[in-house]
C-alpha positions in Angstrom: 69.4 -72.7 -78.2 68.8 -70.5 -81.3 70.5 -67.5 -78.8 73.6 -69.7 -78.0 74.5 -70.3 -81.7 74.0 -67.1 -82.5 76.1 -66.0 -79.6 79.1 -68.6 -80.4 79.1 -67.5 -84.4 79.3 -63.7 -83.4 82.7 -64.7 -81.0 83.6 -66.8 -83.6 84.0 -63.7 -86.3 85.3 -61.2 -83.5 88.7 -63.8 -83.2 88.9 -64.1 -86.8 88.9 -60.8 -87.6 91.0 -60.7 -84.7 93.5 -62.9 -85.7 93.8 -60.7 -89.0 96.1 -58.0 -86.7 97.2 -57.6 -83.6 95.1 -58.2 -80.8 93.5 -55.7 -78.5 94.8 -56.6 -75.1 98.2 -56.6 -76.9 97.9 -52.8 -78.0 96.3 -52.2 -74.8 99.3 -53.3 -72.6 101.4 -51.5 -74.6 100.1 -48.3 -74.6 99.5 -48.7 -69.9 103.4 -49.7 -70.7 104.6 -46.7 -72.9 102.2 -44.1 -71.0 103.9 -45.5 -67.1 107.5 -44.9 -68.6 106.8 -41.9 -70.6 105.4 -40.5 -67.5 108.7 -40.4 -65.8 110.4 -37.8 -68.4 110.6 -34.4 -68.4 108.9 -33.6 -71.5 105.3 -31.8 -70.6 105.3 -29.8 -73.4 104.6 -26.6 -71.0 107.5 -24.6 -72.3 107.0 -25.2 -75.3 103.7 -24.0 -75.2 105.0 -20.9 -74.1 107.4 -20.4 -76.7 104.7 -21.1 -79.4 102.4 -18.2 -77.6 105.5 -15.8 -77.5 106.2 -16.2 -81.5 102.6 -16.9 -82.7 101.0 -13.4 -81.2 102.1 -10.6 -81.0 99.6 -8.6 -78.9 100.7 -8.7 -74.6 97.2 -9.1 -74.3 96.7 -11.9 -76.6 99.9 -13.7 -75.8 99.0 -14.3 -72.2 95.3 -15.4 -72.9 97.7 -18.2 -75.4 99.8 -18.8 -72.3 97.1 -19.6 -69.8 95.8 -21.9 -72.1 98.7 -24.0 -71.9 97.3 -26.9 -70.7 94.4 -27.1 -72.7 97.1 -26.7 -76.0 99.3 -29.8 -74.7 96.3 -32.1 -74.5 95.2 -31.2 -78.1 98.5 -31.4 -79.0 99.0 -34.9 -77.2 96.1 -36.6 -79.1 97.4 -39.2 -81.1 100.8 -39.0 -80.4 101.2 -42.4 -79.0 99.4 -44.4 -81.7 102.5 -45.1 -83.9 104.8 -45.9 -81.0 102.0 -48.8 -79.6 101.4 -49.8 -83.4 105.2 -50.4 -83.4 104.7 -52.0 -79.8 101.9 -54.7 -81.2 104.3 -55.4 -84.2 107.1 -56.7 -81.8 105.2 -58.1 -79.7 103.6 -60.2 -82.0 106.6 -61.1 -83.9 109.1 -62.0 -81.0 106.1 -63.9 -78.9 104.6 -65.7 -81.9 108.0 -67.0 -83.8 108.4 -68.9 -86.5 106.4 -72.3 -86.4 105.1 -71.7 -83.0 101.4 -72.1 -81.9 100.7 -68.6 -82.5 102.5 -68.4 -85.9 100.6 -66.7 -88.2 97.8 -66.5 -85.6 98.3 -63.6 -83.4 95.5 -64.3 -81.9 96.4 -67.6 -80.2 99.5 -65.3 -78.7 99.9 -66.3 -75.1 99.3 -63.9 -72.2 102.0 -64.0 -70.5 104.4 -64.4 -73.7 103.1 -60.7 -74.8 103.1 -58.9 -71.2 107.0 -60.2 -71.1 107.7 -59.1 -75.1 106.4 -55.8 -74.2 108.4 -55.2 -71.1 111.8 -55.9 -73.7 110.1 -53.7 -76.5 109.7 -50.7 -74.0 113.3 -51.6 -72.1 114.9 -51.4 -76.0 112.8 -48.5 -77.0 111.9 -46.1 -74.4 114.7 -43.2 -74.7 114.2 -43.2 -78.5 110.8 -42.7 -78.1 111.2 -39.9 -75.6 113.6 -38.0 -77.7 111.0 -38.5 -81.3 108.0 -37.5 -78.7 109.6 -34.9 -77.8 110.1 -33.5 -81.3 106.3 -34.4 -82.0 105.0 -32.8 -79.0 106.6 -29.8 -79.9 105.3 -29.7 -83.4 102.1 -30.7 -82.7 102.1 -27.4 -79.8 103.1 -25.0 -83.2 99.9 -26.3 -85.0 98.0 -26.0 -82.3 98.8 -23.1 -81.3 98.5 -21.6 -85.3 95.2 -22.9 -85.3 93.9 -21.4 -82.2 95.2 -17.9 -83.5 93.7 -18.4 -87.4 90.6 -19.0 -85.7 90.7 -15.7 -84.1 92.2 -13.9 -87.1 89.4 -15.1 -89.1 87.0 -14.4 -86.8 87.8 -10.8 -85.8 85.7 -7.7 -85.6 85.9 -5.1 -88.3 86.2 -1.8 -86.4 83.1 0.5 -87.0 85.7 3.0 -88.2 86.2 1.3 -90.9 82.6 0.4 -92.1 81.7 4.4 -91.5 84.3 5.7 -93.8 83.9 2.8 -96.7 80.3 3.4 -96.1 80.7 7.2 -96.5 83.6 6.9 -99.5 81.2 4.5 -101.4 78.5 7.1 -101.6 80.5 9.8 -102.5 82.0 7.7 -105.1 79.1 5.6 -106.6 76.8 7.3 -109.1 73.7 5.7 -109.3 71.9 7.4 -112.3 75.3 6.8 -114.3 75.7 3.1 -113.4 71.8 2.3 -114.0 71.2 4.9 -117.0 72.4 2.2 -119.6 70.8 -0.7 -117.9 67.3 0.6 -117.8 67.4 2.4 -121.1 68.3 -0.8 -122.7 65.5 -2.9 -120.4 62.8 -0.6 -121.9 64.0 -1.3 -125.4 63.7 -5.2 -124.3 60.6 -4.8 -123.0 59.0 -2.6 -126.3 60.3 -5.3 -128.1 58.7 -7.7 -126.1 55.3 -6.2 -125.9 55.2 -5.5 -129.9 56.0 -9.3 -130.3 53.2 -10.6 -127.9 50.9 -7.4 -128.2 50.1 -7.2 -124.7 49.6 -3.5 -124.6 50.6 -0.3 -123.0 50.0 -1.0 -119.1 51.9 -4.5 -119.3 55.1 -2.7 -120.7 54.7 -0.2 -117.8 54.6 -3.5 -115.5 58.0 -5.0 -117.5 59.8 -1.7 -117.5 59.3 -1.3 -113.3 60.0 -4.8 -112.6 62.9 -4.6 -114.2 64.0 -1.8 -112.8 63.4 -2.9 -109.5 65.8 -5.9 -110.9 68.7 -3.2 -111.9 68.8 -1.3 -108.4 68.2 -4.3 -105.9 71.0 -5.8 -108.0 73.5 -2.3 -108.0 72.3 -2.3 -104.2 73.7 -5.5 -103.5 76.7 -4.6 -105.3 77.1 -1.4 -103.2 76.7 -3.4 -100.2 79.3 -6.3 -101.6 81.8 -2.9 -102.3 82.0 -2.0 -98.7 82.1 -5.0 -97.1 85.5 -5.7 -100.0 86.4 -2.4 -98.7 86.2 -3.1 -94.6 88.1 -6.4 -95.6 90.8 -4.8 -98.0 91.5 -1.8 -95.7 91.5 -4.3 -92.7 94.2 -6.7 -93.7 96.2 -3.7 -95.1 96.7 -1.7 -91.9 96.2 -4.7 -89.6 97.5 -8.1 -91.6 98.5 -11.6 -89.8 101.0 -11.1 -87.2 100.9 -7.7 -86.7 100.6 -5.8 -82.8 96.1 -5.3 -84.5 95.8 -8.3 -86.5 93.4 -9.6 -83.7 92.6 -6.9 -81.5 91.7 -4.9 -83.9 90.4 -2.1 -81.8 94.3 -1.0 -81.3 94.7 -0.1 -84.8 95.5 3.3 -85.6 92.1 5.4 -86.6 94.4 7.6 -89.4 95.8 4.7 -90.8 92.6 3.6 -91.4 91.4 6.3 -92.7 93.9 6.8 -95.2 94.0 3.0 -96.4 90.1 2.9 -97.1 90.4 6.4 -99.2 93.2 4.3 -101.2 91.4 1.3 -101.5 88.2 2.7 -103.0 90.7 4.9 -105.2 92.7 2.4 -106.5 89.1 -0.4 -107.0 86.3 1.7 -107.9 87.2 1.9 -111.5 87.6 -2.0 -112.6 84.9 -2.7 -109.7 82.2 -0.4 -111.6 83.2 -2.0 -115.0 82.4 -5.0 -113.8 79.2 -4.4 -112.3 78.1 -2.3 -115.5 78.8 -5.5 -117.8 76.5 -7.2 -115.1 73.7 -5.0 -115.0 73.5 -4.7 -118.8 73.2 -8.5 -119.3 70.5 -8.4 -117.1 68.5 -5.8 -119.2 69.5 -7.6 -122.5 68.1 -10.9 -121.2 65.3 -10.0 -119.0 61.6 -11.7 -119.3 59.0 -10.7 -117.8 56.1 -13.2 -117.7 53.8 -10.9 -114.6 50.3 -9.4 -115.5 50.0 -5.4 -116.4 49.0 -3.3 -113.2 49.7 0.4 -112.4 52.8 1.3 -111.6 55.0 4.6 -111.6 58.1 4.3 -109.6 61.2 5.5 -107.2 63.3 2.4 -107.0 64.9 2.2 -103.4 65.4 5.7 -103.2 66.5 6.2 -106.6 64.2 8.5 -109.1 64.0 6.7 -112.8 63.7 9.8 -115.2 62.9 10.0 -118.6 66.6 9.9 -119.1 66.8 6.6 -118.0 64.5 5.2 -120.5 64.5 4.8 -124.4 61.0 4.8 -124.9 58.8 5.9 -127.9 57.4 8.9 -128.1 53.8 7.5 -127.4 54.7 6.5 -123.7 56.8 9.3 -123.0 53.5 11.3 -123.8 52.0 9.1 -121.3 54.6 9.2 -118.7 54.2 13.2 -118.6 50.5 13.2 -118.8 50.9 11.0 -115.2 53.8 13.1 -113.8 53.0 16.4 -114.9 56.9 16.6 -115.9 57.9 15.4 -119.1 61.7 14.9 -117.8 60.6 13.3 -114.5 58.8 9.9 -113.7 58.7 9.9 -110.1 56.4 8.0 -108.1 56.6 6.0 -104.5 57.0 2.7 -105.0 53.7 1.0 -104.8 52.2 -1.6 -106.5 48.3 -1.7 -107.5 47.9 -5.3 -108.8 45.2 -6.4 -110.8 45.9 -9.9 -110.3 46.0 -10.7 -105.9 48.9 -13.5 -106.7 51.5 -10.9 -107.3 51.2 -9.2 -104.3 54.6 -10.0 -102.1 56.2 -11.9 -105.2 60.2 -11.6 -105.3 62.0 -9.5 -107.9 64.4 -12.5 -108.1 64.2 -16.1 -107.4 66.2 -17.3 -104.5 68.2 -19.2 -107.5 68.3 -16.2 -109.6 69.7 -14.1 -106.5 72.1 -16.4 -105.7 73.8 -16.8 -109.2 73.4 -12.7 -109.5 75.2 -12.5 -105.8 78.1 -14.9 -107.2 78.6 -12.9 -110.4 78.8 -9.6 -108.4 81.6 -10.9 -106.5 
């Protein structure tokens, strides 16, 4: 018994929510109406389609991959379409079959059956051809979007010839100079971290550790710089020789090798200057704020390729002493980098936090 009432309450909020709008066997009929004498026009939507390929790409190749496509285009474009037209639909039907101080006044869901079905064979009698003629505009439209979409996708999404990355790869490291860009940096890092040591007297070997870390800081960071640089560079060159609507803009492997070439030499030309300055403001913040909170351990180092010198570092004279005591130059600190803890939880410890990486990633951009 408990089932039944339940069962009768539930019906009884479906028809009163029901009888808030139009009912669903109303929109229903209308849209099998409007679909059977739509279906009778001429408007597919196929040339159209075709016309949208022909002015949205421009490559033979990629215009005919649009073209065969057609089909699938129209349907995209089609979804939806016919929603305001059987809106429309419900709202005569409802209005011409329920009038004024009938049953269904005010109650479109007490509208008769058979009063609907005949007020929506007058609303698509009345409306049909001007519904053809607005679909028609819609369809084609909604084919242009469609069709934009489908290329923006592949724009966005194409290869960067290796052309490209090999000469922005090559200008970069022509152009960047590594002992220039991280000279300041680490000179100032070693004066933070004297600083530090004398405040917390943690002695010589623990300044060693804060001077290294740091300096691992100051390359991985001009590294991912460098890497951020080329990838600009790929980009900038890319959409300069090859930009949106051009024969290369997707097929990319058409474009013309000199005028590659050329671009990327221009691009690193014309960025490398206000880049650097940027990144050099970057790296020095880091050595002015750095903290380093590890244990002392042994460390002498060559930083991802790149030799730290005494030139780098503006230390006093007691360490430099040091430093050429362990090198056996007193110009050169060069060591492979290796780490002999004395404390087992540094080993594999990050430079950076993933937060501190991320924020330091965002900054370099």
């Amino acid at each position: 018994m408990r089932c039944v009432l339940l069962a009768v309450a539930a019906l009884g909020v479906a028809l009163t929510l029901q009888g808030c709008g139009t009912p669903q066997f109303v929109l229903d009929e209308c849209e099998s109406a409007l679909t059977y004498a739509l279906a009778k026009s001429t408007v597919d939507g196929v040339v159209d389609a075709q016309n949208a390929c022909t002015s949205t790409f421009q490559a033979p190749t990629q215009k005919q991959l649009c073209a065969n496509q057609a089909t699938t285009t129209i349907q995209k474009a089609e979804a939806h379409l016919m929603k305001p037209y059987i809106t429309e639909c419900g709202e005569f039907v409802i209005a011409q079959a329920c009038p004024s101080k009938s049953d269904c006044d005010g109650k479109p869901d007490k509208v008769k059956p058979t009063a609907a079905i005949a007020a929506v064979g007058s609303f698509v009698s009345a409306h049909s051809a001007a519904i053809l003629v607005d679909l028609a505009r819609r369809l084609s439209a909604s084919i242009k979007v469609v069709t934009q979409q489908e290329y923006n996708n592949k724009f966005n999404s194409r290869v960067v010839p290796a052309t490209v990355k090999n000469q922005c790869t090559l200008l970069t490291g022509q152009q960047v100079d590594d002992v220039r860009l991280t000279q300041p940096p680490i000179s100032a890092l070693s004066i933070r971290c004297n600083d530090q040591e004398k405040a917390a007297q943690k002695g010589g070997l623990w300044y060693t550790a804060c001077v290294s870390a740091g300096t691992e800081a100051i390359i991985a960071a001009l590294k991912m710089w460098k890497k951020q640089f080329i990838s600009q560079c790929a980009a900038g060159t890319l959409n300069a020789v090859c930009p949106a609507g051009s024969a290369c803009a997707i097929e990319t492997s058409t474009a013309d090798v000199q005028a590659l070439t050329t671009q990327a030499a221009a691009w690193v030309t014309n960025s490398y200057n206000p880049m650097t300055a940027q990144v050099a403001v970057t790296l020095g913040n880091m050595a002015t704020s750095w903290m380093f909170n590890g244990p002392a351990f042994t460390r002498l180092f060559e930083v991802h390729g790149i030799e730290v010198t005494a030139s780098h570092l503006a230390i006093p004279g007691a360490f430099f002493a040091a430093c050429a005591a362990i090198a056996g130059l007193g110009a050169l600190i060069v060591a492979r980098r290796r780490m002999q803890t004395q404390q087992a939880g540094m080993q594999g410890r990050p430079i950076l936090s993933e937060d501190a990486e991320e924020a330091l990633a965002a900054e370099l951009e």
